[in-house]
C-alpha positions as CSV (number, residue, x, y, z in Angstrom):
1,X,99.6,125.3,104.2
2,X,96.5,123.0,103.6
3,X,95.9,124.5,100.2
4,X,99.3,123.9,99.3
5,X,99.0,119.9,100.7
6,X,95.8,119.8,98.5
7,X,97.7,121.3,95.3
8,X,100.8,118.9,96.0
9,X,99.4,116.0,96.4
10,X,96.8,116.6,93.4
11,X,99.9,117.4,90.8
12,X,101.7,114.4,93.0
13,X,98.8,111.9,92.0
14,X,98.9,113.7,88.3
15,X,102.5,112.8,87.5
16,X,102.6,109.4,88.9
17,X,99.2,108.9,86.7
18,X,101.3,109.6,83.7
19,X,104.0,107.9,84.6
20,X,102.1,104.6,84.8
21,X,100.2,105.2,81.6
22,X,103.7,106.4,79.5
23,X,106.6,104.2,81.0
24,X,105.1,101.3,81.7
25,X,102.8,101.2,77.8
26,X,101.5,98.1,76.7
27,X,101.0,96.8,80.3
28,X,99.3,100.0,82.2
29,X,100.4,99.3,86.5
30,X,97.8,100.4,88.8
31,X,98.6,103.8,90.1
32,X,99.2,102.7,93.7
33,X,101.9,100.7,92.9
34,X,103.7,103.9,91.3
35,X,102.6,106.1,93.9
36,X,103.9,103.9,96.3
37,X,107.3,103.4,94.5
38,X,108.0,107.4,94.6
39,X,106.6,108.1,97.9
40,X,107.7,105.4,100.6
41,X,111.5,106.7,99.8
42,X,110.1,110.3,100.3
43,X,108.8,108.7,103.7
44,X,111.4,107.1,105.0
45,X,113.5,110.2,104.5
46,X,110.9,112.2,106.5
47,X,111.0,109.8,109.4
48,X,115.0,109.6,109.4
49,X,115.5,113.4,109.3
50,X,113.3,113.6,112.7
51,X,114.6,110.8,113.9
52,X,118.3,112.9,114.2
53,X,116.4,115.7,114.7
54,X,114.9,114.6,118.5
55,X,118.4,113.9,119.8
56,X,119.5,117.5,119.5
């Protein structure tokens, strides 16, 4: 399982590295701010699914 976390977030950090350098072209974002913008939602989802989850 760790070596998958390692691989995932590597190829995570990857693609949000390309999407600041492509989508956002003449002025480049820091990476943070994209990496942020694609993972809070992935968060939040996380912390809602247990959240239902601990009432069954």
């Amino acid at each position: 399982m760790i070596p998958a976390c390692f691989l995932g977030g590597g190829v995570f950090c990857l693609c949000c590295d390309l999407i600041a350098r492509t989508a956002f072209s003449p002025a480049e974002p820091g990476v943070s701010s994209v990496t942020a913008a694609l993972g809070a939602p992935v968060v939040i989802a996380v912390m809602l699914g247990r959240k239902g989850r601990e009432g069954r």
